[in-house]
C-alpha positions as CSV (number, residue, x, y, z in Angstrom):
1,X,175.9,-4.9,85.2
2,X,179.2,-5.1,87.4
3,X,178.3,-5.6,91.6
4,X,175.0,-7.0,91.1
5,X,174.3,-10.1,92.9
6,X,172.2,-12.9,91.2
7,X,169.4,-13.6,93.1
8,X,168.0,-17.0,93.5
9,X,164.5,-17.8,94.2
10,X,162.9,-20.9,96.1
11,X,159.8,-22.3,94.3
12,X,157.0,-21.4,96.6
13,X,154.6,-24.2,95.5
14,X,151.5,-25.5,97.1
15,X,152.6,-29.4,97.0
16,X,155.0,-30.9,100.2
17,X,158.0,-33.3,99.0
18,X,159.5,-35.7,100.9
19,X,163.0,-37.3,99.7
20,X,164.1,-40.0,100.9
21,X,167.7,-40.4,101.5
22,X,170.0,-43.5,102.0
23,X,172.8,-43.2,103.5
24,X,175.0,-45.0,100.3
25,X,173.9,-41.8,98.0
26,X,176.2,-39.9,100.4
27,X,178.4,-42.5,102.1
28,X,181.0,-41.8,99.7
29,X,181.3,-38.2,99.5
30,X,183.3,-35.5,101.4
31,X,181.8,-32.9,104.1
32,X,181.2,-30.1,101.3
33,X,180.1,-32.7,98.6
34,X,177.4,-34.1,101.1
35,X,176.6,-30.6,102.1
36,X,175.7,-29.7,98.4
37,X,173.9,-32.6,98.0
38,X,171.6,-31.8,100.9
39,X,171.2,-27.7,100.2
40,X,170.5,-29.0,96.3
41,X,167.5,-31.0,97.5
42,X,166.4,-28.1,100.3
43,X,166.7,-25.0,98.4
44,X,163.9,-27.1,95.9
45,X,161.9,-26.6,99.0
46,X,161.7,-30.6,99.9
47,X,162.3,-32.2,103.2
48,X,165.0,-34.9,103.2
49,X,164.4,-38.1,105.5
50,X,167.7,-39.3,105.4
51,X,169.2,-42.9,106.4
52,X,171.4,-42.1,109.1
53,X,173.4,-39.5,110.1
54,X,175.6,-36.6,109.7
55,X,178.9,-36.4,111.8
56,X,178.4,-33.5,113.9
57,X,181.1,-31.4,112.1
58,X,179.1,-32.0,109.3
59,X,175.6,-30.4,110.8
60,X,178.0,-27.7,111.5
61,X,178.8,-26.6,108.7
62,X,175.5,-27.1,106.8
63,X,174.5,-24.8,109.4
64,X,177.1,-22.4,108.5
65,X,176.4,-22.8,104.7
66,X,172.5,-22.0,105.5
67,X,173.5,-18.5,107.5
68,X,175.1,-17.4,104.3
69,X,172.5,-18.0,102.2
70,X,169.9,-16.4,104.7
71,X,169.2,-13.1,102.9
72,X,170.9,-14.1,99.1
73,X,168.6,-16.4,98.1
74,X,164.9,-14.8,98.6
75,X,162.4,-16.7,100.5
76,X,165.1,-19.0,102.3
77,X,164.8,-18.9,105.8
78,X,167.5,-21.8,106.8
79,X,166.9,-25.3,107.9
80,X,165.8,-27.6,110.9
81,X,167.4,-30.9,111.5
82,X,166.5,-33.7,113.8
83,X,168.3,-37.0,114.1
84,X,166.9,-39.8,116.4
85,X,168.8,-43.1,116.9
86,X,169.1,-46.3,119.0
87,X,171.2,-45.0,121.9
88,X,169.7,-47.3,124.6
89,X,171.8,-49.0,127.2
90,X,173.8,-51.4,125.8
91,X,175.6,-54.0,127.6
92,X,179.5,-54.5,127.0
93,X,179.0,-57.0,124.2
94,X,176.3,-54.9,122.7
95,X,178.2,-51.8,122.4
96,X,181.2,-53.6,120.8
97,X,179.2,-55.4,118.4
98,X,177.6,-51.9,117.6
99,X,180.8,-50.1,117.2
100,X,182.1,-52.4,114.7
101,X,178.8,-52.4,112.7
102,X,179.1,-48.4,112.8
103,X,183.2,-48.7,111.8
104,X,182.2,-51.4,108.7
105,X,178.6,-49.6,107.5
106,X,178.8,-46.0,109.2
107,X,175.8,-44.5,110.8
108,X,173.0,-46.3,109.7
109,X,170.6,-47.2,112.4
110,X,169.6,-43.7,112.9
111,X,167.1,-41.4,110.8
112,X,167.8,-37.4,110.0
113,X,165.4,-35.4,109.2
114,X,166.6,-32.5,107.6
115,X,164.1,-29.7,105.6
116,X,163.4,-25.7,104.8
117,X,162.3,-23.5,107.6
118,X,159.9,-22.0,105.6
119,X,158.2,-25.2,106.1
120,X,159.0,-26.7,109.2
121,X,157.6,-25.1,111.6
122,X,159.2,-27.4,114.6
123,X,160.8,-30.6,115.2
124,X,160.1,-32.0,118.7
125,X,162.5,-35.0,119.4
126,X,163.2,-37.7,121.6
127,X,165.1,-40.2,122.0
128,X,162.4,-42.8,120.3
129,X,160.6,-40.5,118.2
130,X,160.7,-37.6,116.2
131,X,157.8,-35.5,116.1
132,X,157.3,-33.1,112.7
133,X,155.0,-30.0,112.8
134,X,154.7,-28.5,109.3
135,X,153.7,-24.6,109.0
136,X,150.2,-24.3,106.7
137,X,150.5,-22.2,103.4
């Protein structure tokens, strides 16, 4: 059956899943390696809490990588992401300190929250909190 496309499904189950993330499971891995990982865990329609944070060429291109699968994969209806960190005022020693912590362990200290639309229904964020409103099924 040449020029059919194979359709993928996403589970449409009753129970909520939250995977926790830390940032070593993808500290390691290239932009499209870590962008696999994370659409593995999301197209199984679970909500990844993840131990730091993306470089922002990074959530651009899992962005991307979600548009093209909008409409090939039935059900999936793309992802929200939220990252909150400590970006308080730092004085000079502070930030220095910081920046070499982030160069030796990367970006730790913040938290991403990353999951399916068809479950998040918003992610209100600020800078100390990140608020996580789920849609009812």
């Amino acid at each position: 059956m040449a020029g059919k496309k194979k359709v993928k499904r996403i589970s449409a189950g009753k129970e909520l899943t939250i995977h926790f993330m830390p940032y070593s499971e993808i500290a390691n891995q290239g932009t499209l390696d870590r962008i696999k990982k994370i659409m593995g865990v999301i197209l199984q329609n679970k909500i990844i809490i993840l131990q730091g944070r993306l470089y922002p060429e990074e959530e651009t291109k899992l962005i991307e990588h979600t548009m093209t699968l909008i409409g090939n994969i039935k059900g999936f209806q793309g992802v929200e992401i939220a990252t909150v960190s400590n970006d308080a005022e730092k004085n000079l020693f502070e930030k220095v300190r910081y920046n070499i912590a982030k160069i030796l362990i990367g970006e730790q200290d913040a938290v991403t929250i990353i999951g399916p639309a068809t479950i998040i229904r918003e992610i209100k964020r600020n800078p100390k909190k990140i608020e996580l409103m789920l849609k009812r099924r």
